[in-house]
C-alpha positions in Angstrom: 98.1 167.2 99.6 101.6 168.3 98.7 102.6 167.0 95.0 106.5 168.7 95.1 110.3 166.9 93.8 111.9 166.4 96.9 115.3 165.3 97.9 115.6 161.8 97.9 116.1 161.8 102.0 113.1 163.7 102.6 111.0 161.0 100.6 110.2 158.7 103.4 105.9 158.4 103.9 105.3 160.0 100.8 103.6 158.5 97.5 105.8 158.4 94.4 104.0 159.8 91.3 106.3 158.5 88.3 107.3 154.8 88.3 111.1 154.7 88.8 113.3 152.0 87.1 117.2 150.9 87.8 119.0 148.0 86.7 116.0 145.9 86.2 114.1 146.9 89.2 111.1 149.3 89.4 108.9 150.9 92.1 105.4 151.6 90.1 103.6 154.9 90.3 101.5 155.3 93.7 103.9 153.1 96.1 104.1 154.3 99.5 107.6 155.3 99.8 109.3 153.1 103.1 112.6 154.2 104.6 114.1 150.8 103.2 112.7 152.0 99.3 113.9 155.5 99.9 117.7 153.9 101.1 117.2 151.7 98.3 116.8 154.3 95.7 119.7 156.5 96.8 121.8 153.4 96.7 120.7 153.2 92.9 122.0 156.7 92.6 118.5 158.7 92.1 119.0 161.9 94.7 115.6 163.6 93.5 112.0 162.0 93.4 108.5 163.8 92.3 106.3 162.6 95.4 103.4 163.3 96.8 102.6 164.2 100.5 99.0 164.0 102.5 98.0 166.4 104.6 95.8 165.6 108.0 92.8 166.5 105.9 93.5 164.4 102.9 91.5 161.2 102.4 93.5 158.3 100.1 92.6 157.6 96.8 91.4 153.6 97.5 89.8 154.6 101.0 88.0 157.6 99.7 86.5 155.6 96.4 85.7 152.7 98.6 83.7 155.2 100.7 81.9 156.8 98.2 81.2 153.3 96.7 79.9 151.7 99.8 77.3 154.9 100.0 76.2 154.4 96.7 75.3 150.5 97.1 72.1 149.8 96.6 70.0 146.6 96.5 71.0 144.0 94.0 74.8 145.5 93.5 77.8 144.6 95.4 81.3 147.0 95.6 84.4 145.2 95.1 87.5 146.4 97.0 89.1 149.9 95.5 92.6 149.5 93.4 94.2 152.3 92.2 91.9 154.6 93.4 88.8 153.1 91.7 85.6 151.3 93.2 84.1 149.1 90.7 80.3 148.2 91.4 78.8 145.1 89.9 75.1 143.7 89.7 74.2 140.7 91.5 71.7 139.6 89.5 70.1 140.4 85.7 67.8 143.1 85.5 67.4 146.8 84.6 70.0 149.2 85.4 68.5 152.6 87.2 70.7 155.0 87.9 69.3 158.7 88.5 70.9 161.1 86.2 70.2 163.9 88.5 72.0 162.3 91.5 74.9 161.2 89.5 75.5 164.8 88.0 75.4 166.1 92.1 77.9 164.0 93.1 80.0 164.9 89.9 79.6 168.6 90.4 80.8 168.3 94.2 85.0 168.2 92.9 86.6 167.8 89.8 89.2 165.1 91.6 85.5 162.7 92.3 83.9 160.8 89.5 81.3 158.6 89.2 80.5 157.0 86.1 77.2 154.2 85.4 75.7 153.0 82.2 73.0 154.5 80.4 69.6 154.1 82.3 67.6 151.3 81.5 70.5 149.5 80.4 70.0 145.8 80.1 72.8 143.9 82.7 74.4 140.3 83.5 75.2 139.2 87.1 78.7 140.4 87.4 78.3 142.9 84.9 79.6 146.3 86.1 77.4 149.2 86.2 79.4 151.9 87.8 83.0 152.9 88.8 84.1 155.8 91.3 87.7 157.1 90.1 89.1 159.1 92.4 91.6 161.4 90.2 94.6 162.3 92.3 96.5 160.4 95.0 94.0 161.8 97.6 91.2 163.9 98.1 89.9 166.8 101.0 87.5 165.0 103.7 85.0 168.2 103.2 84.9 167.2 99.5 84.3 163.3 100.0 81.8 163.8 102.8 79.9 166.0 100.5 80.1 164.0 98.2 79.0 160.8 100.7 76.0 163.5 101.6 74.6 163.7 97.9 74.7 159.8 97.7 72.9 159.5 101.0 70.3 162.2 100.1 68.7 160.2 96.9 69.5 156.9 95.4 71.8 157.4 92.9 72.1 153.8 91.7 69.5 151.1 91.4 68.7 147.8 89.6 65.7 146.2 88.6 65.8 142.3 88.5 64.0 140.5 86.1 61.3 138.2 87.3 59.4 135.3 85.3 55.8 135.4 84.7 53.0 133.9 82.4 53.2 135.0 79.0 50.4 134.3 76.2 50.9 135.0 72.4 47.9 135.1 70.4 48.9 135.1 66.9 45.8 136.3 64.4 45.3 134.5 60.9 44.4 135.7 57.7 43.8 132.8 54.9 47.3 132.1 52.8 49.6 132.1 55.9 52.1 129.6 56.3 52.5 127.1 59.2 56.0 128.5 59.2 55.1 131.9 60.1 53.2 131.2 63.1 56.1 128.6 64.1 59.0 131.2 63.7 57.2 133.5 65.7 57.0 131.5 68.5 60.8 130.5 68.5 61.7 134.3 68.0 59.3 135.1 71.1 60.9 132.3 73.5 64.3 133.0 72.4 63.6 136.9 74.0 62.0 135.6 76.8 64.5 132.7 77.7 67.4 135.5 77.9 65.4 136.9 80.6 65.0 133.3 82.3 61.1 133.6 81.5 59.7 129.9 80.5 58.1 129.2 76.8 55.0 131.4 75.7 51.7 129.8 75.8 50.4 129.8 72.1 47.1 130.9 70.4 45.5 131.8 67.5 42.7 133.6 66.5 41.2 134.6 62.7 42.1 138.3 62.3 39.0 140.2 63.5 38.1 142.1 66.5 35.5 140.2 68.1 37.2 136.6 67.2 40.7 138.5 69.0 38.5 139.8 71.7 37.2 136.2 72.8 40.8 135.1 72.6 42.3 137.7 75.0 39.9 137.2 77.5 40.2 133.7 77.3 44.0 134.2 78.3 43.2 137.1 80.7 44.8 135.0 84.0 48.0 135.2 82.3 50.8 138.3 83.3 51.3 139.2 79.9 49.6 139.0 76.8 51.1 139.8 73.7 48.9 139.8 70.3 51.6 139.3 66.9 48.5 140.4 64.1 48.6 139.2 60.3 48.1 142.4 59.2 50.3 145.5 60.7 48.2 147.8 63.0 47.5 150.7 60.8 45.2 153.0 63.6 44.1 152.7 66.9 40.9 151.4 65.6 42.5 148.8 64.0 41.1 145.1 64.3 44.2 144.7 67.8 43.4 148.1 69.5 39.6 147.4 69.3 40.0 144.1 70.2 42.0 144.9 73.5 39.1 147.5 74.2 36.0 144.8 73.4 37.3 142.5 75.8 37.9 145.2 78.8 40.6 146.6 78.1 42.2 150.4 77.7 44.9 151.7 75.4 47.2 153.3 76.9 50.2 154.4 73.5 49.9 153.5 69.9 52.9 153.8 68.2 56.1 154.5 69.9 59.6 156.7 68.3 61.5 153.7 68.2 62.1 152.3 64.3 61.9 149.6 64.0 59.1 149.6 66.4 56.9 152.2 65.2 53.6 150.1 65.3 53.4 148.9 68.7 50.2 148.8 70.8 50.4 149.8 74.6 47.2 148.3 76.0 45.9 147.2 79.9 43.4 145.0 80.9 42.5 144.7 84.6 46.1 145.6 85.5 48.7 143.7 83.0 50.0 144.8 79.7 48.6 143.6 76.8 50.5 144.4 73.6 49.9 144.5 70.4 53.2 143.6 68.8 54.9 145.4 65.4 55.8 143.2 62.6 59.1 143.6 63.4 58.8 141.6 66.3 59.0 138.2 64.2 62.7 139.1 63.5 65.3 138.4 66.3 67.0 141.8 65.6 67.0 144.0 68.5 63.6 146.5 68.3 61.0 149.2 69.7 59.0 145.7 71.2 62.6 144.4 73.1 62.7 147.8 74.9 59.2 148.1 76.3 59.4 144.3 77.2 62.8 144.5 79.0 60.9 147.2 81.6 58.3 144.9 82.2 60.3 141.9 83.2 61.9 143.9 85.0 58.9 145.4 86.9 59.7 148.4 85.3 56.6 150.6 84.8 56.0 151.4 81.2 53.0 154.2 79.8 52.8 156.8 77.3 54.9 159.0 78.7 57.8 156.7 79.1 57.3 155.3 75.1 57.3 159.0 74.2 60.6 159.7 75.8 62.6 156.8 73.8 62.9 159.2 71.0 66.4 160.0 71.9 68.3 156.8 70.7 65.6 155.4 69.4 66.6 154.7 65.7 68.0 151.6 65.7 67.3 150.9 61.6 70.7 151.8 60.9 72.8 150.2 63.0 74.8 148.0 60.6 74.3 144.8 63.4 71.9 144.1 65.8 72.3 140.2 67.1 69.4 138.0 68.3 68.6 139.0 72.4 70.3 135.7 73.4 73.5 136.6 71.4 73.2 139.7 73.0 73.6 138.8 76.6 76.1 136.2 75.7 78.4 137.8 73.3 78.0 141.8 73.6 76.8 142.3 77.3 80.5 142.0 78.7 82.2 144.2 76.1 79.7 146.9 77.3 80.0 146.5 80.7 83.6 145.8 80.6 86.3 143.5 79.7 85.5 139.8 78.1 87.9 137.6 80.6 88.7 134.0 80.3 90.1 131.6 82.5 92.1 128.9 81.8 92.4 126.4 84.9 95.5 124.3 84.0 94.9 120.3 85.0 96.9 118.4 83.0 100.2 117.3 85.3 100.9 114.2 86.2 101.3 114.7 89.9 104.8 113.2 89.9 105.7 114.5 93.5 102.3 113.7 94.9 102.3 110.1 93.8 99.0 110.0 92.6 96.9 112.6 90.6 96.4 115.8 93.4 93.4 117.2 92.0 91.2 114.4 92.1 91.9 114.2 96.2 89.0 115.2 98.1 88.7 118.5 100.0 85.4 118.7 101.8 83.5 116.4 99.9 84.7 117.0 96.3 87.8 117.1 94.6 90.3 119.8 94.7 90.2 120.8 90.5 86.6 121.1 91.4 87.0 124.3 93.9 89.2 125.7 91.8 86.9 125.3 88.9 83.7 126.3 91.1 85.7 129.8 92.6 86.2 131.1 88.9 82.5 130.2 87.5 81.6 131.9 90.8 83.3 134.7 90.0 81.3 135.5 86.4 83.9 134.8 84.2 83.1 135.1 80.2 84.6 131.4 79.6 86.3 129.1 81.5 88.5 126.5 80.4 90.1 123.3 81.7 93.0 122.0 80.4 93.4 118.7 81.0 96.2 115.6 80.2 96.6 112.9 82.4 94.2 110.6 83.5 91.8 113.0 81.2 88.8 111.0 81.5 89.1 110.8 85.0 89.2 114.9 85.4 86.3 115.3 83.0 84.2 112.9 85.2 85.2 114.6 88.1 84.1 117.9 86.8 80.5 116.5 85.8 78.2 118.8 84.1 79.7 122.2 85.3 79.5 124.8 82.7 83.5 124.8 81.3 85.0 123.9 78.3 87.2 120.8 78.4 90.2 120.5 76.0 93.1 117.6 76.2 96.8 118.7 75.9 98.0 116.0 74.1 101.3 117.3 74.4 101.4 117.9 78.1 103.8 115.4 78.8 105.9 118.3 77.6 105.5 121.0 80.4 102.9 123.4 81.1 103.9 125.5 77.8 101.8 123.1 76.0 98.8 123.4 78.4 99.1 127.3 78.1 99.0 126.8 74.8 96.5 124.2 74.2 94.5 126.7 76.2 95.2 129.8 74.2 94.1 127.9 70.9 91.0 127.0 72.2 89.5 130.7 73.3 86.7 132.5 71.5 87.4 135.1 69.4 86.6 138.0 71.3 88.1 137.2 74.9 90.3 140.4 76.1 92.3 139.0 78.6 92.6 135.1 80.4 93.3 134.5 84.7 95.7 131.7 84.5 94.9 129.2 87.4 96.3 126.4 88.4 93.8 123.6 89.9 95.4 122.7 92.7 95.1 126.0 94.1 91.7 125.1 95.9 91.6 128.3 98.2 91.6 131.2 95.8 88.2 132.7 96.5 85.8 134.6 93.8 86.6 137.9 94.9 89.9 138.2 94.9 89.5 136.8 91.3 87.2 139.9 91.2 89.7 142.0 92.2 92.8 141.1 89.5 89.9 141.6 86.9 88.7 144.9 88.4 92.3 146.0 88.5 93.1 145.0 84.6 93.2 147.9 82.4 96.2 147.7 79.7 95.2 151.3 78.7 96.3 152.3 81.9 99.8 150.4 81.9 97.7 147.5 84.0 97.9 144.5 81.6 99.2 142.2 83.9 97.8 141.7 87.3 99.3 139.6 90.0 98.0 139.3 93.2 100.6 140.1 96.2 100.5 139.3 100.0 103.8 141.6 101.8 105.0 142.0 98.2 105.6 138.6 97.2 103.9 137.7 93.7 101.3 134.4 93.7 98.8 133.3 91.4 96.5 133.7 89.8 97.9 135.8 87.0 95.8 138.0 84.3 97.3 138.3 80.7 95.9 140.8 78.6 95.7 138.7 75.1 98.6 141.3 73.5 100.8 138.8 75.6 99.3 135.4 73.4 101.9 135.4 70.4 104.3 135.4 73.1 103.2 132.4 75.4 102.0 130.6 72.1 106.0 130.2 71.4 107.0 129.2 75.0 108.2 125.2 75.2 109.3 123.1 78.4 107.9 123.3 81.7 107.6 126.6 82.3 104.7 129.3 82.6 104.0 132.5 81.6 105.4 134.2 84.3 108.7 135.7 83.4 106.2 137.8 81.0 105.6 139.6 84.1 109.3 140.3 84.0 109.9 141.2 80.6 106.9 144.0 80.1 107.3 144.9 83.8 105.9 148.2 82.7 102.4 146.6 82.6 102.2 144.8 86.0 100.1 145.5 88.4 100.3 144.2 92.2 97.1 144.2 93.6 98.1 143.2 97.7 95.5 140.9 99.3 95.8 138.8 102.7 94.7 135.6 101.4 97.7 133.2 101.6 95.7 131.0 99.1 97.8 132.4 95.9 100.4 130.3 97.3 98.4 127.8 98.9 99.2 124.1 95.8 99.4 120.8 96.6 102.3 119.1 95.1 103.2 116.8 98.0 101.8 114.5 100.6 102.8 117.4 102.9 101.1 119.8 101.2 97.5 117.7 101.4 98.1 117.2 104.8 98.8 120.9 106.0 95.7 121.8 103.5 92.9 119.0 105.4 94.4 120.0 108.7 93.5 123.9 107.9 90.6 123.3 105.9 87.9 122.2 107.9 85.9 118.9 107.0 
C-alpha cells in the first residue's frame, strides 16, 4: 500500500485519506477516487490530494474484515456485511458468550493493522447483541498477514456461544419457627424473575423444616427435576451445615462450598446423580446481581460449572461495591445493549393521510397483511431496543392492524400538520436512554432486517458516523439513523418536511453505507406505485 500526496491528475484508482470539502460539496474519507471525482476536484481548484494506493498484494479494508469475520463464525453468531473496514458479529440467540482468550491474543499478535475485539468470557448476551468486531486499521492490509491471520482462526475456535436452554427447576425453601409467609413468597418471585430472563418457566416450590434429614427427604423427593436449588433459614456456616449434609444424606456429593464472589460467599456446589443441587446464599432473596446469578447463568447455559471454575471468579468477583446492580430482568432489558453496543430506536412514521393514494396506503395488503405491518415486522426483526409507531389518521384502524406486535403506539394529534409533528411526537415519546433512532417510513414495505443491521453497524458519532443513510449508485434513500445529539434540532422543525436536510447541514457526520436493495426507494404514494409493488412482489 502506497499512502503518498499526489498530484491531483495522478489521483485516479486511489483511496482518499482526508475528507475534502468545496462549496458545499464533500468527498468523505476512504472514497475510491473515479476519473469523474478527480476532474471534479481539479475543477474546484484542489491540485494536490493525500491518497492512498494498493499494491497487487494488498487486501481492502471491508473484504479483508469480512474475511477474517466469516472465519471466525461460529455456531449461534451471524457476521453482518463490513463498513468501514469493520465486521461486526452478532448472537443469534441468548446465551453465554465463549470466546478463547488464547485464540483471540493469536490473531491479535499476527499484525498491528488486524484487530479483533469480543466481550469478556462468560458474558451474559441478547439475540442481536454484538459480541465481537474485526477493525481492520488502515485502508488495506498484506494477503500474507490476513491469511495468517484466517490460519489462527481456523486452527482453534476463537468465538463461541452457549444458548440457554429451559429445564425443571425445584426450590426447597427450609423453615425455622417465626418466619413470615412473606419471606418464603418473595423468594419465589425473586427466583422466577432470574429464571424468566433466561426464558426458564416458574420454579416448582417446597418447603421443608430446617434440618438435615427433613431437607434430605425433600431433595430426593424432587430428584427428577434438572435443578434443585435449597434457599436455607439459617445461612450455611460449614460444609457440615444442616444443606451440605442434607445434599450428602440423600445421595449426593459436594463438589465447592463457598465461592470468591461477595455477595455470594456462602453458596453450596452440590451433585446428585448428575444435576446441580445448590445450596443458595442469603443473598439470593435480593434481585441484585450476585455470586448465585453467575454460577446459574453457566448452567442454563450448559455451561459446566465445578470447583475449579468457582475458584477462578476471584478476579472481578467483588461486586458489593458497585454503587447499582439492577434486578436480572432489568438487566437484559435496560443495560444489555449499552454493553454490547448502541441502544437504537425506531420510529416507523404512519400517520399521513394518503392524499395521493386515495385511500390509507398502509392498510393495503401485500401478501397477506398490510404494508405498515412489514415495515413494522422488518425492524422488530432486526433487534431493535424500541420501536415506535407513530400514527394519525384513521388511528384506530392502524393500531388494529398492527395487533399485538411488540411496539409502542403513540397518536400525532397534530399530524395534519406535516411529518415535523410525527417526528416529533415520536422523539417525545422515547425512553431515556435510546442513543440514536432509524427513521422509517411505513410504506416502505421492502427494507429488509439486515440492511437495517447494517446503518446500525455502521453508526458510530465518535467516529464522525452519526448519520447513516443507505445509498444504491450514490443516491441517498431511507431509512435514516440520527444519533439523538440531532433531537433539539428535529424537535423545532414545523411543516411537512423530515429530517433530512440534517444530513446536509452536519454533512461532516454522514455516512453512506451503499447497498443493492432498491427498497430504500421503493413507497407507495400512488395507485401506480401499489401496482408496480404487487406486480414485483410475488403473492
Amino acid at each position: 500500500m502506497i499512502f503518498a500526496e499526489l498530484p491531483i491528475a495522478d489521483c485516479a484508482d486511489t483511496i482518499l485519506v482526508h475528507t475534502q470539502r468545496w462549496n458545499g460539496q464533500a468527498f468523505k474519507k476512504g472514497r475510491r477516487l473515479s476519473k469523474e471525482d478527480v476532474a471534479q476536484l481539479q475543477s474546484a481548484g484542489i491540485d494536490r490530494l493525500t491518497v492512498v494506493r494498493l499494491e497487487p498484494d494488498d487486501v481492502a479494508e471491508d473484504r479483508a474484515a469480512q474475511e477474517l469475520a466469516v472465519a471466525l463464525l461460529a455456531n449461534h453468531l451471524r457476521v453482518d456485511p463490513s463498513f468501514t473496514g469493520r465486521a461486526n458479529l452478532y448472537a443469534e440467540c441468548d446465551g453465554l458468550f465463549l470466546p478463547q482468550a488464547a485464540a483471540v491474543d493469536r490473531i491479535n499478535r499476527v499484525s498491528d493493522d488486524i484487530t479483533l475485539a469480543t466481550l469478556p468470557a462468560y458474558a451474559p448476551v441478547t439475540k442481536s447483541q454484538m459480541v465481537a468486531t474485526v477493525k481492520i486499521i488502515p485502508f488495506a492490509v498484506k494477503r500474507a498477514a490476513l491469511d495468517r491471520c484466517l490460519a489462527a482462526a481456523r486452527e482453534a475456535a476463537a468465538l463461541a456461544l452457549s444458548p440457554y436452554r429451559p429445564r425443571r427447576v425445584a426450590l426447597i425453601q427450609t423453615e425455622l419457627s417465626g418466619m413470615k409467609p412473606s419471606l418464603f413468597e418473595k423468594a419465589v418471585g425473586v427466583m422466577n424473575e432470574r429464571l424468566a430472563a433466561f426464558g426458564n418457566p416458574p420454579v416448582a416450590e417446597s418447603r421443608a423444616a430446617h434440618a438435615a434429614p427433613a431437607l434430605a427427604d425433600a431433595i430426593r423427593a424432587v430428584k427428577s427435576a434438572d435443578l434443585i436449588l435449597v434457599m436455607g433459614a439459617s445461612a450455611i456456616a460449614d460444609r457440615h451445615d444442616v444443606i451440605p449434609a442434607a445434599i450428602e444424606a440423600a445421595g449426593g456429593e459436594i463438589r465447592r462450598f463457598g465461592m470468591p464472589v461477595d455477595p455470594g460467599n456462602l453458596l453450596v456446589l452440590g451433585d446428585l446423580a448428575g444435576k446441580p443441587v445448590i445450596g443458595l446464599p442469603g443473598c439470593a432473596r435480593s434481585p441484585k446481581v450476585n455470586g448465585f446469578d453467575w454460577v446459574l447463568q453457566r448452567v442454563m447455559a450448559d455451561v459446566p460449572v465445578g470447583h475449579d471454575d468457582i475458584a477462578a471468579m476471584g478476579v472481578g468477583g467483588l461486586l458489593g461495591e458497585i454503587a447499582s446492580r439492577p434486578q436480572p430482568r432489568d438487566h437484559r432489558l435496560e443495560e444489555t445493549p449499552a454493553a454490547g453496543g448502541p441502544r437504537i430506536a425506531a420510529l416507523i412514521l404512519a400517520a399521513g393521510q394518503s392524499s395521493r393514494m386515495g385511500r390509507n396506503k398502509l392498510l393495503l395488503e401485500l401478501k397477506g397483511k398490510p404494508i405498515l405491518c412489514h415495515a413494522v415486522d422488518h425492524v422488530l426483526a432486526a433487534g431493535l431496543a424500541e420501536v415506535i409507531v407513530v400514527c394519525g389518521h384513521q388511528a384506530g384502524k392502524v393500531r388494529t392492524a398492527l395487533g399485538d406486535r411488540p411496539v409502542k403506539v403513540i397518536e400525532a394529534r397534530e399530524h395534519r400538520l406535516g411529518m415535523s409533528a410525527s417526528l416529533k411526537a415520536g422523539i417525545r415519546a422515547l425512553g431515556p436512554k435510546v442513543d440514536a433512532i432509524l427513521v422509517m417510513l411505513g410504506d416502505m414495505p421492502q427494507v429488509p432486517p439486515g440492511l437495517i443491521r447494517r446503518l446500525i453497524a455502521a453508526y458510530n458519532p465518535l467516529e464522525g458516523r452519526g448519520i447513516v443513510v443507505p445509498t444504491v449508485e450514490g443516491k441517498r434513500g431511507n431509512p435514516v439513523l440520527f444519533d439523538r445529539r440531532f433531537f433539539p434540532e428535529m424537535l423545532e422543525l414545523e411543516g411537512d418536511v423530515g429530517a433530512r436536510h440534517l444530513i446536509g447541514t452536519h454533512d461532516d457526520q454522514v455516512a453512506e453505507v451503499a447497498v443493492e436493495d432498491a427498497g430504500v426507494f421503493a413507497d407507495v404514494d400512488t395507485p401506480e406505485a401499489y401496482d408496480r409493488l404487487l406486480a414485483k412482489v410475488p403473492q
